[in-house]
PAKE-411171 format. One record per residue: residue in one letter; x, y, z of N, C-alpha, C in turn. Coordinates in steps of 0.02 Angstrom, whole numbers, padded with zeros to 5 digits, always signed. Layout:
AXYZXYZXYZ;...
This chain:
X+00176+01245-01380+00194+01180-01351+00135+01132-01352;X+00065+01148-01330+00032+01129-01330+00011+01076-01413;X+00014+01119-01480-00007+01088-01544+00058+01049-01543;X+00122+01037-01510+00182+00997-01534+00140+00922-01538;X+00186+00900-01579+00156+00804-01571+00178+00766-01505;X+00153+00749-01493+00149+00672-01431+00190+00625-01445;X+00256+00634-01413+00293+00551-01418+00314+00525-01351;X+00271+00434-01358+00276+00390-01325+00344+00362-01322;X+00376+00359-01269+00447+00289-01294+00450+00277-01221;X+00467+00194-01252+00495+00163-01188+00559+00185-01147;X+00556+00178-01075+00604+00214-01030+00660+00159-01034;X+00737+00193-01063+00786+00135-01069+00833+00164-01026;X+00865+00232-01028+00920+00271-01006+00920+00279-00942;X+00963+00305-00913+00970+00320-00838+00941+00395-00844;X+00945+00435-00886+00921+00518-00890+00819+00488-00923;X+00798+00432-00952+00741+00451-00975+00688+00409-00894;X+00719+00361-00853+00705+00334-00801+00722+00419-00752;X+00759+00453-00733+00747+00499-00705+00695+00538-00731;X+00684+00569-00781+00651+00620-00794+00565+00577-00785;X+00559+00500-00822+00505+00466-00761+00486+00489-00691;X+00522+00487-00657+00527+00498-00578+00513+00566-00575;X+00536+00638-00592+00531+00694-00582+00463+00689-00631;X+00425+00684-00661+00349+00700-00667+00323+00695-00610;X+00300+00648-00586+00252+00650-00541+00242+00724-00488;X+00324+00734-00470+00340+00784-00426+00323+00862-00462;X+00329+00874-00528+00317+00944-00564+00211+00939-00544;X+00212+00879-00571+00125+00885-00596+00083+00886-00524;X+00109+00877-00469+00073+00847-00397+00105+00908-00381;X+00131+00943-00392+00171+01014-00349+00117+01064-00306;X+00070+01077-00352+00016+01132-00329-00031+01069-00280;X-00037+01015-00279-00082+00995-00220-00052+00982-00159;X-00076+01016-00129-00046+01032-00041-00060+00959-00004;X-00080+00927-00040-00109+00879-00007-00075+00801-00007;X-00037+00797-00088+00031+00767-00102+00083+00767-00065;X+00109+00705-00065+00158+00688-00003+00231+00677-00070;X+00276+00728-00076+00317+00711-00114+00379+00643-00081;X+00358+00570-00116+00406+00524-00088+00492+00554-00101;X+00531+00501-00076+00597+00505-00077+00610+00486-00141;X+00655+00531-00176+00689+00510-00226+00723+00438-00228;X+00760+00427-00175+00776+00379-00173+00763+00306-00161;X+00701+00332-00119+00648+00289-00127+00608+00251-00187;X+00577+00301-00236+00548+00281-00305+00604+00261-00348;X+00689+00261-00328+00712+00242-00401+00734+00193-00354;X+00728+00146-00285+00737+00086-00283+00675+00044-00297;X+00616+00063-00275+00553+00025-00301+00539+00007-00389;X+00610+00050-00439+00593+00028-00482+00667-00005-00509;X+00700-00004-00474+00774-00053-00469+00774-00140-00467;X+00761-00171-00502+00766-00260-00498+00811-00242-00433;X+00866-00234-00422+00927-00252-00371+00898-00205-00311;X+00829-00197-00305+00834-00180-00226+00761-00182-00220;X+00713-00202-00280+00673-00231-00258+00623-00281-00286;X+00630-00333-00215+00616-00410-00231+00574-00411-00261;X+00504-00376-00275+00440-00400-00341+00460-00412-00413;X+00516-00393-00415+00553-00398-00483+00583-00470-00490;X+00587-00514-00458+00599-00581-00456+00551-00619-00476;X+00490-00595-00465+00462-00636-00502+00391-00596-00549;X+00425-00539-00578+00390-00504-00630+00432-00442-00681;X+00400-00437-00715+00450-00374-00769+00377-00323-00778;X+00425-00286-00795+00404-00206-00782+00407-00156-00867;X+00375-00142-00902+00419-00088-00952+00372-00010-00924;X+00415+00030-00919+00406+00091-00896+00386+00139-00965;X+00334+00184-00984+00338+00237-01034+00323+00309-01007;X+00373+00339-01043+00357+00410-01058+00327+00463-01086;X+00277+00496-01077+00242+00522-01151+00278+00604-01135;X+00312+00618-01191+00345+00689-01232+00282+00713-01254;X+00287+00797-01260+00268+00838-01299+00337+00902-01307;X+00347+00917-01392+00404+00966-01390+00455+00942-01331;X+00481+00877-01343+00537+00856-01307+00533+00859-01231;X+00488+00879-01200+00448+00897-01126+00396+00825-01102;X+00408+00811-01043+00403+00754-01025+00329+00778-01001;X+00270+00752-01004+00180+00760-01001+00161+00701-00977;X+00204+00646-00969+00151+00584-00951+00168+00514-00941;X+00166+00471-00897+00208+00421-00886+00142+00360-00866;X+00188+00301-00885+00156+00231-00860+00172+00198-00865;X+00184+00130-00813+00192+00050-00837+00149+00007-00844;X+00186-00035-00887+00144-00102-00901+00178-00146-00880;X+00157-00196-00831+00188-00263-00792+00145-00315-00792;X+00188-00360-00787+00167-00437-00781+00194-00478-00702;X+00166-00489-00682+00161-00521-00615+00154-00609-00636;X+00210-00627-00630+00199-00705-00645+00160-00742-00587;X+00170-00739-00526+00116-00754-00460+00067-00744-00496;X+00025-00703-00498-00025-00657-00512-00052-00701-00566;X-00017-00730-00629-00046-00787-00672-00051-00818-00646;X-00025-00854-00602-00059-00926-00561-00103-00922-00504;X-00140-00861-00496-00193-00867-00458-00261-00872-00506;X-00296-00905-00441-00378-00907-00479-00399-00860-00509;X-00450-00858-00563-00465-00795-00607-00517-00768-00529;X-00563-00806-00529-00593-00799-00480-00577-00733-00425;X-00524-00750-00398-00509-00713-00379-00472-00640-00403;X-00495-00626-00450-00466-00562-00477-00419-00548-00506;X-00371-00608-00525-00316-00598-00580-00302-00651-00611;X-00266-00683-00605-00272-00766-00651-00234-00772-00728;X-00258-00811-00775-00209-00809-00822-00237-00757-00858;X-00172-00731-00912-00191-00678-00940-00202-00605-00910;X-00182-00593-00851-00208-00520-00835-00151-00482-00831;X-00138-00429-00843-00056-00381-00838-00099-00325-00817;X-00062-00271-00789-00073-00223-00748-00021-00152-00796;X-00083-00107-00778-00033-00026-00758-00031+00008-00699;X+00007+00041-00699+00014+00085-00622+00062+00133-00647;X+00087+00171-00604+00132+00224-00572+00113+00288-00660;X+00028+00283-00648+00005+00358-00692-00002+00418-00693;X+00019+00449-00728+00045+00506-00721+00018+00548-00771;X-00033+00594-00775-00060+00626-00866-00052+00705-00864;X-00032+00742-00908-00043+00825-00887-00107+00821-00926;X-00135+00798-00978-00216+00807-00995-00232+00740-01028;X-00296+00741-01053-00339+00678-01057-00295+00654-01129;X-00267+00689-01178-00256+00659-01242-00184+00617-01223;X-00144+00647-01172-00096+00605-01151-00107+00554-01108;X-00151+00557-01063-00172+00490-01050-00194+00429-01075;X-00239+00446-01118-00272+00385-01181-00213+00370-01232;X-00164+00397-01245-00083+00382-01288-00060+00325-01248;X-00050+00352-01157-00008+00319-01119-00052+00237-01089;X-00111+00262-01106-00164+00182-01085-00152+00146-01146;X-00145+00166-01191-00182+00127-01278-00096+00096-01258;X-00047+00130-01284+00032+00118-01244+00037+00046-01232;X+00027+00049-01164+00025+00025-01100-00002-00063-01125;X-00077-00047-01152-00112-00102-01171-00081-00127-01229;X-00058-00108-01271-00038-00139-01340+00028-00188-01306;X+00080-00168-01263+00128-00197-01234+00105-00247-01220;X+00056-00249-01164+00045-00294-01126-00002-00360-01191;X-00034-00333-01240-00063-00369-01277+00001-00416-01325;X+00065-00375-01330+00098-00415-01375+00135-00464-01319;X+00130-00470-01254+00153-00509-01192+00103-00551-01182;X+00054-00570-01230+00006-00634-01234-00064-00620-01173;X-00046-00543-01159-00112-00541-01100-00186-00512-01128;X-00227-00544-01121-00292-00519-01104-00318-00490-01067;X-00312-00473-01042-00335-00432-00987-00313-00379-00934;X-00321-00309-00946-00273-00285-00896-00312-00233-00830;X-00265-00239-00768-00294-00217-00708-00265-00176-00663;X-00298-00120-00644-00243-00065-00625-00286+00007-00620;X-00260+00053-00569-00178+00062-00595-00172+00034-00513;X-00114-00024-00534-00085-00041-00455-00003-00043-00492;X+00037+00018-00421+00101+00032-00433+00148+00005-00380;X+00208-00037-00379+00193-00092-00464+00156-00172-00434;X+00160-00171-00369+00131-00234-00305+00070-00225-00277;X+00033-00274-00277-00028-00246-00244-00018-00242-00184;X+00041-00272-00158+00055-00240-00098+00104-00176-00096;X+00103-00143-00142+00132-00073-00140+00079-00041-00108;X+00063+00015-00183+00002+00065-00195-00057+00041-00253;X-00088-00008-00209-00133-00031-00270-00203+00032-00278;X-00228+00046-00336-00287+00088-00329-00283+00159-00352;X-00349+00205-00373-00355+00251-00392-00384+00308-00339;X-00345+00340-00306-00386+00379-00264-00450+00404-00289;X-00513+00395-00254-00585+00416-00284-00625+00450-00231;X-00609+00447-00161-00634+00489-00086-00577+00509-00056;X-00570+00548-00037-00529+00590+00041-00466+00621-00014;X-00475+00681-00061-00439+00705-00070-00431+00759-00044;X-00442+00783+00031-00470+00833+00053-00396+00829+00109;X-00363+00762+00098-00316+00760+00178-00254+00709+00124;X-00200+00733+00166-00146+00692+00144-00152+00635+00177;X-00106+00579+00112-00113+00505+00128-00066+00483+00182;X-00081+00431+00230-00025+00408+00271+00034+00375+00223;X+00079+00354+00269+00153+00314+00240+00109+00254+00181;X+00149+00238+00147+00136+00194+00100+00071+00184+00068;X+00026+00244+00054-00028+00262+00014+00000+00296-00023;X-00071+00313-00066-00052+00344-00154-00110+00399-00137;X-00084+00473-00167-00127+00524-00172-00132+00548-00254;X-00185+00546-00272-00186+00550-00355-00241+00608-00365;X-00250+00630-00425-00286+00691-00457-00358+00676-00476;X-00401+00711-00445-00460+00681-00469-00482+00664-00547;X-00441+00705-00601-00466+00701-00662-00445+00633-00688;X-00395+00607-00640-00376+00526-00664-00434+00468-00677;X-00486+00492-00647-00555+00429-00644-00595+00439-00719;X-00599+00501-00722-00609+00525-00795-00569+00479-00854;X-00496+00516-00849-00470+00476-00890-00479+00399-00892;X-00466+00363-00846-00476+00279-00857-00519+00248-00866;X-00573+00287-00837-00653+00276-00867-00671+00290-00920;X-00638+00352-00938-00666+00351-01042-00625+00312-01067;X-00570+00298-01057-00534+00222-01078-00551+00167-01085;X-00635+00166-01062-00643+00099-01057-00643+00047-01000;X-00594+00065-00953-00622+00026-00881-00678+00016-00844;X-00667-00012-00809-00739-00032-00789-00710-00046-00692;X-00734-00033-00660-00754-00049-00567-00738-00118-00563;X-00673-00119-00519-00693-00198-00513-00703-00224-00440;X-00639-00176-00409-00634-00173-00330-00623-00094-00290;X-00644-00100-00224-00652-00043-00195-00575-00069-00115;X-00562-00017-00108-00508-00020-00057-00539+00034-00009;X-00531+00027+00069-00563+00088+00099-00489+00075+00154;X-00489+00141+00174-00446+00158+00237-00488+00179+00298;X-00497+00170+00362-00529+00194+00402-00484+00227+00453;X-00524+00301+00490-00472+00338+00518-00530+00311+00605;X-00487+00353+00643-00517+00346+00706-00454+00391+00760;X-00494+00399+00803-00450+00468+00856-00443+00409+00902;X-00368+00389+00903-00335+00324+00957-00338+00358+01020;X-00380+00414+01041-00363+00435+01109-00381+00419+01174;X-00444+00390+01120-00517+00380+01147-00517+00310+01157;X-00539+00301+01226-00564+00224+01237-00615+00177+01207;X-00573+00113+01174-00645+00099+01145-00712+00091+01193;X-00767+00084+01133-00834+00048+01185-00822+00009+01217;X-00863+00012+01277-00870-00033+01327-00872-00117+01303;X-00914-00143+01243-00916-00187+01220-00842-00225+01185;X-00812-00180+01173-00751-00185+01142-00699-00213+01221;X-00713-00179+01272-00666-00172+01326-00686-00259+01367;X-00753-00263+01347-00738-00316+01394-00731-00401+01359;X-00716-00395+01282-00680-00426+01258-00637-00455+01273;X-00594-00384+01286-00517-00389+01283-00508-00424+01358;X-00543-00384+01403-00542-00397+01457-00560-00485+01476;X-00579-00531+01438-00596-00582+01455-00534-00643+01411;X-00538-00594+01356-00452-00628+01331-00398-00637+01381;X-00397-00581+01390-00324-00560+01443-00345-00616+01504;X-00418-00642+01532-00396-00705+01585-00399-00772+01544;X-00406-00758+01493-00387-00841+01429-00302-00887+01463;X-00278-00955+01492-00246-00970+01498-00185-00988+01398;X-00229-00959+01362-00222-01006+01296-00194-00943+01282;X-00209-00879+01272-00196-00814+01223-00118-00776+01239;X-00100-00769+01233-00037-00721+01232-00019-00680+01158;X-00019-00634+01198-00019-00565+01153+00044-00510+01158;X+00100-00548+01110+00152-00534+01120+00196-00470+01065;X+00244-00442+01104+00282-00384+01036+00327-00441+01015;X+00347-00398+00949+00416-00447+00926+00475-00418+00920;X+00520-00451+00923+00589-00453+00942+00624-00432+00907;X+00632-00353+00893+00674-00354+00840+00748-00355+00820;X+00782-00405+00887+00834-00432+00866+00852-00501+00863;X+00777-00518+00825+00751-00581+00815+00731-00549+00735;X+00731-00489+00688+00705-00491+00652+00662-00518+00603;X+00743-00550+00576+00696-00598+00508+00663-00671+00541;X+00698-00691+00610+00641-00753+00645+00548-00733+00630;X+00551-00665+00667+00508-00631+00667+00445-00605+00598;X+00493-00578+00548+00444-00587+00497+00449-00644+00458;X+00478-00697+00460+00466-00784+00432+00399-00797+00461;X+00400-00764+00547+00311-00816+00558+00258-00748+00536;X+00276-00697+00513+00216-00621+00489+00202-00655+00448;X+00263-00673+00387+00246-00704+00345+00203-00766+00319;X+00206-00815+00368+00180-00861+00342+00095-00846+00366;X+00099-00811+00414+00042-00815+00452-00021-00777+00377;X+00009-00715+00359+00007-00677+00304-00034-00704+00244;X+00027-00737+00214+00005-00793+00164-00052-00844+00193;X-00054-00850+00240-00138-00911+00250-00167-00869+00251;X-00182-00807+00271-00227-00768+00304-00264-00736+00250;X-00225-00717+00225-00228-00674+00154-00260-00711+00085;X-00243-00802+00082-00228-00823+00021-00305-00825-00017;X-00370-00839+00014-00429-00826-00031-00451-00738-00026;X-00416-00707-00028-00444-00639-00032-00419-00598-00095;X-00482-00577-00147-00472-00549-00198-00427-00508-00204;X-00366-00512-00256-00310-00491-00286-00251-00511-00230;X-00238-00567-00209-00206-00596-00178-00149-00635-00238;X-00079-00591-00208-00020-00642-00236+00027-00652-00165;X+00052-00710-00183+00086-00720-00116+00128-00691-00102;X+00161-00649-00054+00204-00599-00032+00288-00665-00029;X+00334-00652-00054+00381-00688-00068+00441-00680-00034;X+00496-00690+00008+00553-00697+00033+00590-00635+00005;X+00603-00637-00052+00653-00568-00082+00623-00516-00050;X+00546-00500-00087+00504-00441-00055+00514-00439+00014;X+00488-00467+00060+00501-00459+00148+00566-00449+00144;X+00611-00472+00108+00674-00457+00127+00701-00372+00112;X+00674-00357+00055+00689-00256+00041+00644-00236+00060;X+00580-00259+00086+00530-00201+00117+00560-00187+00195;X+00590-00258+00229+00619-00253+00295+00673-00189+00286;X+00699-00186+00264+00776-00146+00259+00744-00075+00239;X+00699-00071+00211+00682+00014+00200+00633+00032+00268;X+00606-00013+00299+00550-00002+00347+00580-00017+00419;X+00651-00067+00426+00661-00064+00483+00672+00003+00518;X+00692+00061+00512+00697+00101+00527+00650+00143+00593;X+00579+00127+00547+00516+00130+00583+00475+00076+00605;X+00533+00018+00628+00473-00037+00641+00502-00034+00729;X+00449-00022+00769+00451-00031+00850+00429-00084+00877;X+00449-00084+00902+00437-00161+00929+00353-00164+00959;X+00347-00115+01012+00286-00117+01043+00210-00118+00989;X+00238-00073+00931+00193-00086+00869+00171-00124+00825;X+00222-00176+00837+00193-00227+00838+00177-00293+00863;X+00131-00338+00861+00096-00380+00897+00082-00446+00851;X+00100-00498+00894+00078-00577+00860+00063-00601+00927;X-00008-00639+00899-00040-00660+00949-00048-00733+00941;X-00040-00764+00993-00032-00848+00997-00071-00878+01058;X-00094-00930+01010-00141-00965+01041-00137-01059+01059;X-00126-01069+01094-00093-01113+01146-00034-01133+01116;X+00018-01067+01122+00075-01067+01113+00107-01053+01021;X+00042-01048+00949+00055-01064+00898+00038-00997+00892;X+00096-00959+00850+00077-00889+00822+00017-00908+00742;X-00021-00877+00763-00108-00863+00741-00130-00794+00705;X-00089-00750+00753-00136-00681+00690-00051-00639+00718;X-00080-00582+00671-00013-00527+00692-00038-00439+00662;X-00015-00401+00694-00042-00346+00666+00030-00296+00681;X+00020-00273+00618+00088-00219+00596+00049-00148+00606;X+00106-00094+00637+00077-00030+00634+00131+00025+00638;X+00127+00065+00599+00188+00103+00580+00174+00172+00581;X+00223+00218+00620+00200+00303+00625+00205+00317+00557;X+00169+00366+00575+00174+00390+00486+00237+00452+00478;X+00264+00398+00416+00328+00437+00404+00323+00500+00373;X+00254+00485+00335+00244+00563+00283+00252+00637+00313;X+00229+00608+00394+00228+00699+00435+00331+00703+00439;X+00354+00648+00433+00432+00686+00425+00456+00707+00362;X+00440+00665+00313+00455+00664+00219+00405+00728+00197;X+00363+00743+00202+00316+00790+00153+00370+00873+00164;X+00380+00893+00219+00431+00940+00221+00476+00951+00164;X+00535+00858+00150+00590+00840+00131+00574+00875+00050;X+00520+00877+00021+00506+00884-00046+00552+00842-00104;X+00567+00757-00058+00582+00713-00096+00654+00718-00090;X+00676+00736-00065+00760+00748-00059+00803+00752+00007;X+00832+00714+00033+00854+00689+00097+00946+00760+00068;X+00942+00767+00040+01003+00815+00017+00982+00903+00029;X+01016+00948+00061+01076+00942+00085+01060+00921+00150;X+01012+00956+00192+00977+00943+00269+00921+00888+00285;X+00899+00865+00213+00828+00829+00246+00849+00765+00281;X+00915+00722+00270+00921+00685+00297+00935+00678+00379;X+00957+00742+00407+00961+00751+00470+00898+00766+00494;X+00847+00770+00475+00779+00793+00491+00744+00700+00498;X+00770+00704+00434+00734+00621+00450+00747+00595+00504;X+00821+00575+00523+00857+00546+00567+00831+00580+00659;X+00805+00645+00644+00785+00667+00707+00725+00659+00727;X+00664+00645+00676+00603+00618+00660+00608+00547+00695;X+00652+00493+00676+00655+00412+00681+00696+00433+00758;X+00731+00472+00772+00760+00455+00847+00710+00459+00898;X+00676+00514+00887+00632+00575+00925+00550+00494+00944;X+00553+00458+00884+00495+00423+00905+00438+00458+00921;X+00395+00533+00883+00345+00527+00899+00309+00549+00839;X+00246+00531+00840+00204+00530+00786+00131+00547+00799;X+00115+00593+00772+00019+00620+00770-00017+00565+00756;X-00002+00538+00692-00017+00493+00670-00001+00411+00648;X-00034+00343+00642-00015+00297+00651-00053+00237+00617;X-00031+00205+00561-00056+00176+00492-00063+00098+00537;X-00095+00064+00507-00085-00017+00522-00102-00050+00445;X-00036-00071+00419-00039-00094+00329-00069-00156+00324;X-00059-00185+00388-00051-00257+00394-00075-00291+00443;X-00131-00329+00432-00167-00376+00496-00180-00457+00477;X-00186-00488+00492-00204-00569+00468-00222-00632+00541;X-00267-00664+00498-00271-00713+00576-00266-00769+00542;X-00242-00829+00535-00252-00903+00519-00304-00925+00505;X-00313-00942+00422-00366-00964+00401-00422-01014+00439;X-00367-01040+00496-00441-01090+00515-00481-01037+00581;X-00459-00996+00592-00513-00951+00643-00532-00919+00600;X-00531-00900+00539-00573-00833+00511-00625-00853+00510;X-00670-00798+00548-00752-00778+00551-00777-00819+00629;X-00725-00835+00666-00750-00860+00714-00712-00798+00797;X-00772-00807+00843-00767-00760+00915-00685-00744+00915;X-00636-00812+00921-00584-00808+00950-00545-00756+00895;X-00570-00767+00831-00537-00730+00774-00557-00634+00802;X-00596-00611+00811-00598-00543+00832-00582-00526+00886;X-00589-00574+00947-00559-00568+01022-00467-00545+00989;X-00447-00576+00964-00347-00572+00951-00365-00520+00910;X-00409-00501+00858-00381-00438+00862-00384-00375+00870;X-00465-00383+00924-00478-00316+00966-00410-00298+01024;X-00379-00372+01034-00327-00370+01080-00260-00332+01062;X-00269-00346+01016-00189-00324+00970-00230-00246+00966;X-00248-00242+00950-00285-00171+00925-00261-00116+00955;X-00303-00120+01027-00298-00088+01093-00226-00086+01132;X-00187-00149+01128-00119-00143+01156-00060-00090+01096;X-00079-00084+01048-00062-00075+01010-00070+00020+01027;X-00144+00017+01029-00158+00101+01031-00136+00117+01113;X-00147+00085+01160-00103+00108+01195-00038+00135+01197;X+00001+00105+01166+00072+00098+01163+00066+00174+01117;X+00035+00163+01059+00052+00210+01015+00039+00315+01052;X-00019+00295+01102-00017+00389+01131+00034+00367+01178;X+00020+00327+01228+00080+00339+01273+00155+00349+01271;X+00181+00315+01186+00237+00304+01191+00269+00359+01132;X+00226+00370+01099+00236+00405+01046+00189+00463+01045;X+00135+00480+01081+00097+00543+01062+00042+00538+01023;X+00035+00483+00980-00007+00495+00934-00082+00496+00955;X-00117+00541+00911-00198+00539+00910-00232+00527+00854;X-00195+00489+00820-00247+00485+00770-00209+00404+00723;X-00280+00378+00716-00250+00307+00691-00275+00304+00617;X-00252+00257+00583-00291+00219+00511-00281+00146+00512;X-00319+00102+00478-00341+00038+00469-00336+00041+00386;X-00315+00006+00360-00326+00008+00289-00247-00002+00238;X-00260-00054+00177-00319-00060+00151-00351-00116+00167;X-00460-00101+00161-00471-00156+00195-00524-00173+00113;X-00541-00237+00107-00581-00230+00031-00623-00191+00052;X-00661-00191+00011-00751-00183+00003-00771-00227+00039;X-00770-00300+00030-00793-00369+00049-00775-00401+00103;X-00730-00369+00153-00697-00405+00179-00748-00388+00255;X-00799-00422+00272-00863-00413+00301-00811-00416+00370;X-00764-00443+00389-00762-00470+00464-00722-00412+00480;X-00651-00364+00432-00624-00328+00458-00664-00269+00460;X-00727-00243+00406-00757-00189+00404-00796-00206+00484;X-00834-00251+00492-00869-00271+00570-00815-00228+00626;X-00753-00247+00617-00721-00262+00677-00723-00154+00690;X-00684-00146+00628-00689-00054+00624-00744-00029+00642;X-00804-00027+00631-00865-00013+00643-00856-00024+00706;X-00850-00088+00758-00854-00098+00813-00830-00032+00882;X-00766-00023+00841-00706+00010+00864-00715+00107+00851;X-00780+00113+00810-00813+00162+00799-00764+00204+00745;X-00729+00177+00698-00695+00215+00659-00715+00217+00578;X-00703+00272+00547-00779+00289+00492-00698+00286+00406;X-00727+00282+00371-00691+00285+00315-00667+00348+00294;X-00601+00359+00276-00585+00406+00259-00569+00446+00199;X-00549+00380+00142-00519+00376+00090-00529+00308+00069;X-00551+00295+00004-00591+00264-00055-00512+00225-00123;X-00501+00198-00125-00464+00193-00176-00513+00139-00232;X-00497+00133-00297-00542+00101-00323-00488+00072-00381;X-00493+00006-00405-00450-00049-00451-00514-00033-00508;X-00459-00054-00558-00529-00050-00643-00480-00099-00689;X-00539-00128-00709-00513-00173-00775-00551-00180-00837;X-00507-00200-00889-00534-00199-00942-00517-00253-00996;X-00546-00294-01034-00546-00343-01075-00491-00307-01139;X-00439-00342-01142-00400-00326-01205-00439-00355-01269;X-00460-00334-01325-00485-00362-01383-00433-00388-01425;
C-alpha cells in the first residue's frame, strides 16, 4: 500500500465529503489527548446552509488517496472580508488560506500543500495563510506547545510532525496565539481585589449578565462591541450577522447567563466577556457520535450544569478605552464575577483565557496580573505564492 500512487481530487460527493470527515478521527485515534468533535458538528461547519462564513467565502475541500485509501486531507479558501482588510494587518488583498490538515506522512502532506496552493494560485491569490480551519474565528493555528493536555471546547489539537511538514513547505512564522490556564479557585491578588473593589463603588460601572431571553438583543450589542474592539488587531475579519446567527444556535445550549457579562459605563454597553464550560469533558467520551446513547449523555452533561473546566473565547472593550485604567478595571470586574459564578455555580476549578495574540500587550498584562501562565502555543505560517 505504501509504493501505491498518491491521488489528489477534489471533494464533490456526499461519500468523498464523508470519508473527509472520518480521517481526522482514524489518524488522531491513538492520541489520548484528541478530543474527537461531533460528527455532526464538522459536517455543519462545512455545510454553506448552516454555516454563515460561507456567505461571504468559498471553500474547495481535497482528499489525498493512496490504493483507493483515504491518507490526507485539506482546504483551500478564500475569505472575501479578509481581502478587504489592511495587508498590514495580516491578510489583505491576495491572501487565501488552508486549514482543516490532515497528513498520514510528509510525502502526502507536500501533495496536499502544493494542492491546496496551485488552487488558490489559479483564484488570483498570492499569498497564502494558515492552517486556519475554515474562520479565524473557528480554529485558527498549528498546535506547537501543550500537547501534553487536551484542548478546551472550540480549540484544535494537532500532531506534532505537522510543524515539520509546513515548515519544509516553505512557510514561514507569522503569528503566535497563546491560551492561558489558571486554578479559578483561588482568589485573585490582593492588587487585583481592590480594583474591583473600587469599581463596584463607581456610580458610572454596572456589570451586568445577559438576558437570554433577550438573545439575539443581546448578541447585536457582543457584536458590535466585538467588531470595534477587535477591528485593528492582526488577522481581524469582521464577525458578520449569518455567523452570530449559526454559532448562536449550536452554542446556545451552553450559553448561561451568569457566564456571561457586559459591562456599561454610564449606562453604554463598553466591553463584554463570553465564557463557556467546556463541552469537551462531555463530547471526548461521545467518540464523535451522539448515536445510539451519546446524545442522552450530552443532554445530561447540559442539564446537570457542571463543569471542571471553563474557556473564555471572547473578551473586547471599546476602542476608545483600550489601554486606558477604566479599560482593565471592567475587565478584572467581569473576570472575577464571572469566576465566582463559575465554582459556585458550576464546580469548576480550572479556567482558560485564550486565544490571546502574541502582541496583544494589555490582555497578556491583564493574565499575568491574575497570575495565570500559558498553556498551549498555537502558531499561523505564511508563504509568498510565486
Amino acid at each position: 500500500m505504501a509504493n501505491a500512487p498518491l491521488a489528489i481530487r477534489p471533494v464533490v460527493s456526499r461519500t468523498e465529503k464523508r470519508d473527509f470527515i472520518e480521517l481526522a478521527y482514524r489518524l488522531n485515534r491513538g492520541d489520548p489527548h484528541w478530543v474527537p468533535p461531533l460528527r455532526s458538528e464538522v459536517a455543519g461547519a462545512l455545510d454553506p446552509r448552516k454555516n454563515g462564513w460561507f456567505s461571504h467565502a468559498d471553500a474547495q475541500l481535497f482528499l489525498a488517496e493512496r490504493g483507493g485509501r483515504p491518507v490526507g486531507r485539506i482546504a483551500a479558501h478564500i475569505d472575501r472580508l479578509a481581502l478587504e482588510m489592511p495587508a498590514e494587518q495580516g491578510f489583505g488583498p491576495g491572501t487565501g488560506f488552508f486549514g482543516l490538515f490532515e497528513a498520514e506522512d510528509e510525502t502526502v502532506a507536500r501533495a496536499l500543500i502544493n494542492t491546496a496552493e496551485g488552487w488558490l494560485r489559479k483564484q488570483g491569490m498570492t499569498r497564502v495563510v494558515g492552517p486556519i480551519s475554515l474562520s479565524i474565528w473557528e480554529e485558527p493555528g498549528l498546535l506547537i506547545e501543550g500537547y501534553d493536555h487536551a484542548p478546551m471546547v472550540m480549540m484544535g489539537h494537532h500532531k506534532r510532525l505537522y510543524r515539520d511538514y509546513i515548515e519544509q513547505a516553505g512557510f514561514a512564522p507569522v503569528k503566535q496565539l497563546k491560551t492561558y490556564e489558571l486554578d479559578i479557585t483561588r482568589e485573585f491578588p490582593p492588587l487585583v481585589q481592590r480594583i474591583i473593589a473600587m469599581g463596584e463603588k463607581s456610580d458610572r460601572i454596572r456589570i451586568r449578565t445577559v438576558d437570554k431571553s433577550r438573545f439575539e438583543d443581546e448578541a447585536a450589542i457582543i457584536l458590535g462591541i466585538l467588531n470595534d474592539a477587535w477591528s485593528d488587531n492582526w488577522g481581524f475579519v469582521p464577525l458578520t450577522q449569518p455567523e452570530i446567527d449559526d454559532v448562536g444556535k449550536k452554542l446556545k445550549p451552553i450559553v448561561f447567563e451568569q457566564l456571561i457579562r457586559i459591562a456599561e459605563l454610564d449606562g453604554e454597553p463598553v466591553a463584554f466577556m463570553i465564557t463557556l464550560p467546556d463541552l469537551n469533558e462531555a463530547i471526548a467520551p461521545l467518540q464523535g457520535n451522539l448515536l445510539p446513547f451519546g446524545w442522552a449523555r450530552l443532554l445530561w452533561w447540559l442539564r446537570r450544569g457542571k463543569a471542571r473546566g471553563m474557556r473564555v473565547p471572547l473578551m473586547g472593550v471599546v476602542k476608545r478605552l483600550q489601554g486606558s485604567r477604566m479599560a482593565s478595571q471592567l475587565a478584572f470586574m467581569m473576570i472575577e464575577y464571572i469566576r465566582r459564578a463559575a465554582v459556585q455555580d458550576f464546580g469548576a476549578v480550572r479556567g482558560e483565557i485564550g486565544w490571546v495574540l502574541d502582541d496583544n500587550q494589555g490582555m497578556i498584562a491583564i493574565a499575568d496580573t491574575i497570575e495565570s501562565r500559558v498553556n498551549r502555543i498555537y502558531q499561523i505560517y505564511a508563504k509568498e505564492l510565486g
